[in-house]
C-alpha positions as CSV (number, residue, x, y, z in Angstrom):
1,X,49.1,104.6,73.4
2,X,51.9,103.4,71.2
3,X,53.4,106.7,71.7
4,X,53.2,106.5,75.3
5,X,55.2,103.0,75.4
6,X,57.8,104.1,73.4
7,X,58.2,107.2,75.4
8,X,58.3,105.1,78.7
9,X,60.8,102.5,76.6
10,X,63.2,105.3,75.8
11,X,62.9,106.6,79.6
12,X,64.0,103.0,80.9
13,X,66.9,102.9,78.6
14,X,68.3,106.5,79.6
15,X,68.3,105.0,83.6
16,X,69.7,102.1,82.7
17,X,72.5,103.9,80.5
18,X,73.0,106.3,83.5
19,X,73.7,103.6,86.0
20,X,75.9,101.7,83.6
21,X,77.5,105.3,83.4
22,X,77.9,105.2,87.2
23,X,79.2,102.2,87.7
24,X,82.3,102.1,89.4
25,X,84.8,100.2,87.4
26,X,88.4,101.1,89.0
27,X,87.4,99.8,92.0
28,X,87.5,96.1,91.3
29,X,90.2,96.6,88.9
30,X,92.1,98.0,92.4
31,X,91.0,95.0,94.4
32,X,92.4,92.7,91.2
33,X,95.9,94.2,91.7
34,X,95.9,94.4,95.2
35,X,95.6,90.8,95.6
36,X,98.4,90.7,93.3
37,X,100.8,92.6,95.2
38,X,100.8,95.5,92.6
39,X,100.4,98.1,95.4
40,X,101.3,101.0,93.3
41,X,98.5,100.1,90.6
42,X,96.1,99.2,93.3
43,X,96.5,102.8,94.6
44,X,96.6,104.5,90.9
45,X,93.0,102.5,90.7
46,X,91.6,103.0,94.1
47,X,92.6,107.3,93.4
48,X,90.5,106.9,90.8
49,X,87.6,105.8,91.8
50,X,88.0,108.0,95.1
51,X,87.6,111.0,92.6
52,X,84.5,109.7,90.7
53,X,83.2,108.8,94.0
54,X,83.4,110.8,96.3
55,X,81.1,109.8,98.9
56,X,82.1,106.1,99.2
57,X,83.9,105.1,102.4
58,X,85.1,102.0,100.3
59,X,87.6,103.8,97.6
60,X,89.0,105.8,100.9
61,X,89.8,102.8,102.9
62,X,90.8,100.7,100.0
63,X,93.3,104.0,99.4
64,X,94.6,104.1,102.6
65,X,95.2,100.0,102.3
66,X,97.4,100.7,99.3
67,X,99.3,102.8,100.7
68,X,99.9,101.7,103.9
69,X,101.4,97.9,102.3
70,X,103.8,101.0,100.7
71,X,104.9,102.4,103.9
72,X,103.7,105.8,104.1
73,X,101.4,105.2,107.6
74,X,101.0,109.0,107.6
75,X,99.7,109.7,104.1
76,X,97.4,106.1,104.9
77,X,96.2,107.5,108.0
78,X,95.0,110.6,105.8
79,X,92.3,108.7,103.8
80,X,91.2,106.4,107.0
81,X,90.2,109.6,108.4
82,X,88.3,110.3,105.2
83,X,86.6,106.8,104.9
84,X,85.5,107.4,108.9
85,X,83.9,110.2,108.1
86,X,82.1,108.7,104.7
87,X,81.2,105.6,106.3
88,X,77.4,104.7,106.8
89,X,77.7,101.4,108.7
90,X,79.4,99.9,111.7
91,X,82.0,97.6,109.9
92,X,83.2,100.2,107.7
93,X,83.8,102.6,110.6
94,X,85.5,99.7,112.9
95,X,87.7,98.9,109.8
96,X,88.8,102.1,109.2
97,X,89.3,103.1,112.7
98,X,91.3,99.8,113.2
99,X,93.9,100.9,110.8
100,X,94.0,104.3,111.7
101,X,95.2,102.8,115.1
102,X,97.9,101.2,113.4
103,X,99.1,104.2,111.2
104,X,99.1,105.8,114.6
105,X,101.1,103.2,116.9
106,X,103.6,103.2,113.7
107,X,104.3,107.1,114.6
108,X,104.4,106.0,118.4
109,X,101.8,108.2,119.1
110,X,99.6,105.8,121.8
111,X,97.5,108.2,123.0
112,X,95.9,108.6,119.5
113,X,95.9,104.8,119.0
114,X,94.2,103.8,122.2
115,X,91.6,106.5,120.7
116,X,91.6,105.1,117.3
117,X,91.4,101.3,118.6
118,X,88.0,102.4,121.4
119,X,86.7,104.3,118.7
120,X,86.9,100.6,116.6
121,X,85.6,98.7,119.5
122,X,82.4,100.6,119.9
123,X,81.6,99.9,116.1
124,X,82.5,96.0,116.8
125,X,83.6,95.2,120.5
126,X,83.7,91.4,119.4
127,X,86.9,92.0,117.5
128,X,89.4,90.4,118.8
129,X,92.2,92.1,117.0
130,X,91.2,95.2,117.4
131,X,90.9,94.4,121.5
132,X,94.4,93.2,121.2
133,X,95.8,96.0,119.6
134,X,93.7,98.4,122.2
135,X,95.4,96.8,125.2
136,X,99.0,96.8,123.6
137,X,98.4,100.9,123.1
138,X,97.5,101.5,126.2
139,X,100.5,99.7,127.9
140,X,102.7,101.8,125.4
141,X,100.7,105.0,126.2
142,X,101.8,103.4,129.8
143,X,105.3,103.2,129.6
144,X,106.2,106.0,127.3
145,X,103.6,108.9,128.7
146,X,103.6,112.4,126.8
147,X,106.1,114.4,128.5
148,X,104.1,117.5,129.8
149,X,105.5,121.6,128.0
150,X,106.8,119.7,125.4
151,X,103.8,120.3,122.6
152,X,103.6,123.6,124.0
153,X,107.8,124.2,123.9
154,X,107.6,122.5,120.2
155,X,104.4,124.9,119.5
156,X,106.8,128.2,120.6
157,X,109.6,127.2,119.0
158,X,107.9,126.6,115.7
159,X,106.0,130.1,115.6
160,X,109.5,131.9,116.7
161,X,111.2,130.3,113.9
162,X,107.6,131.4,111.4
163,X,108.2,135.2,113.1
164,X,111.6,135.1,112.2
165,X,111.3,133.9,108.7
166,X,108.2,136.7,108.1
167,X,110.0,139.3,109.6
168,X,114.4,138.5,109.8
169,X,115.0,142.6,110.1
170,X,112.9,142.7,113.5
171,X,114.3,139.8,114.4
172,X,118.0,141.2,114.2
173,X,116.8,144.8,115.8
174,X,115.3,142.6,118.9
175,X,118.4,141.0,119.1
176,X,120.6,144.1,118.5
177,X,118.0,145.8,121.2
178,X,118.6,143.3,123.8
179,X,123.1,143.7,123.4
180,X,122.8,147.1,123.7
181,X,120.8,146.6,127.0
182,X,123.3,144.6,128.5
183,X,126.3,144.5,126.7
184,X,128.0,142.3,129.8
185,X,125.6,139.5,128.0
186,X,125.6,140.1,124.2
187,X,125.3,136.5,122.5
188,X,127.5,134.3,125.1
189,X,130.4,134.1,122.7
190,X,133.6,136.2,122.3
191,X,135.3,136.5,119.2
192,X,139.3,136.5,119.3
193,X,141.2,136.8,116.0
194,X,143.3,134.0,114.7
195,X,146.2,133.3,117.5
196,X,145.6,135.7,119.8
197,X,144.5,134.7,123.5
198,X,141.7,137.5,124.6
199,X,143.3,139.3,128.1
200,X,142.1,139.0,131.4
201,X,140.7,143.2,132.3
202,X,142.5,144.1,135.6
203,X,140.1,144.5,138.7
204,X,140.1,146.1,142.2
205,X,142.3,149.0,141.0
206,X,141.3,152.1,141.4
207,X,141.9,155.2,139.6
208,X,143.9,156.9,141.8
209,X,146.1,154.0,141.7
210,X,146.4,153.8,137.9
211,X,147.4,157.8,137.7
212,X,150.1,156.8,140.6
213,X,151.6,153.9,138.5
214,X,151.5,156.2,134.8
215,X,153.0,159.2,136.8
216,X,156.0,157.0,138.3
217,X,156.7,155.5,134.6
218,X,157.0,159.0,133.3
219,X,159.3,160.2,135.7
220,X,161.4,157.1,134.7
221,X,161.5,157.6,131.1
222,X,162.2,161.9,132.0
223,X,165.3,160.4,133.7
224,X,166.4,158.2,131.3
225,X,166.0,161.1,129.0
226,X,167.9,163.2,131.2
227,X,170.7,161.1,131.5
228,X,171.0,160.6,127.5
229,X,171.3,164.4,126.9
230,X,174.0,164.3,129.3
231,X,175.8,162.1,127.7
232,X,175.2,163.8,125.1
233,X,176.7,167.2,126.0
234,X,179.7,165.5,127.5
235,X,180.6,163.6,124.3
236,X,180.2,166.9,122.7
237,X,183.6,169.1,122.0
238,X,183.9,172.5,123.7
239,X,184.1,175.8,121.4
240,X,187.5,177.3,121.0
241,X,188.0,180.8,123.3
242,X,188.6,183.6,121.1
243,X,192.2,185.1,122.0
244,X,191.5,188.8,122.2
């Protein structure tokens, strides 16, 4: 019997060792600094117990609180997405969905905002912040409406740019490929060398025409020619006749 109490004693001591063990000590000492003003510790803290803790909502949103008073919405918004998704009750999800609404309007993206700030309301609809902050998104989602292609133009352009860093060879040989096609096009630009004025091609002659005009300089320069041996032979003496 004796042996049996001890036993159950020593049990009772282990559990109560093992929740001591489990207790979660940064996150008060986060809270303490927080209040403070001491962002940066309150965020050192709050990563702490975020590790140990994985499953609390609390460490997440406390996180994303930290970091947020620090200016860095879109790193915040990261770890109000993670308390949404660890949260077990209706407050924690309304709070954290209330400031991922503001992380969001902060990156002017309204659409996501007015998603964020519903998503908030149907956790707490009594919130009058959080109904305040859902009309003001929608009247900016309103007045500044997603231009349609854009995403999609932004999308292309980004893969283009990834196919051209992966492969810059095939990218010069499509390019090369697409000159040779149509040289008229090439790249739009024409490249002159220092001081020189690139010169207007003739058009509407024909060929005939250009053989008439090189025949008619010829015959100029023969008689120019023509005329300078003359001279030449004039100038010249005349032999002496032989007396026989």
């Amino acid at each position: 019997m004796k042996k049996a109490l001890l036993y159950g004693f020593l049990m009772l001591s282990l559990l109560v060792n093992a929740q001591k063990k489990e207790k979660d000590a940064n996150l008060p000492k986060g809270n303490e600094a927080f209040v403070e003003k001491k962002f940066n510790q309150a965020e050192a803290e709050y990563r702490v117990s975020e590790a140990k803790f994985e499953k609390k909502a609390k460490s997440s949103y406390n996180l994303g609180n930290a970091i947020y008073k620090q200016k860095q919405a879109a790193e915040a918004k990261y770890h109000y997405v993670k308390a949404v998704a660890k949260a077990k009750t209706r407050p924690e999800r309304h709070q954290a969905y209330h400031n991922l609404g503001n992380c969001l309007m902060l990156e002017k993206d309204y659409q996501g905002a007015v998603e964020a700030y519903k998503n908030a309301l149907r956790n707490n609809p009594n919130d009058e912040k959080t109904r305040y902050n859902y009309a003001l998104a929608k009247k900016m989602l309103k007045d500044n409406p997603p231009k349609v292609g854009d995403d999609k133009n932004k999308d292309k352009d980004k893969k283009q740019k990834e196919d051209q860093k992966k492969n810059p060879d095939q990218q010069k040989d499509k390019e090369k490929d697409k000159q040779d096609q149509d040289p008229k096009k090439g790249d739009g630009k024409q490249e002159n060398k220092p001081n020189e004025t690139p010169q207007k091609q003739p058009t509407g002659i024909n060929k005939q025409t250009v053989e008439s005009m090189l025949d008619a300089v010829n015959n100029e320069e023969k008689k120019v020619q023509d005329k300078v041996n003359l001279q030449k032979v004039k100038g010249k003496p005349k032999p002496t006749e032989k007396d026989w």
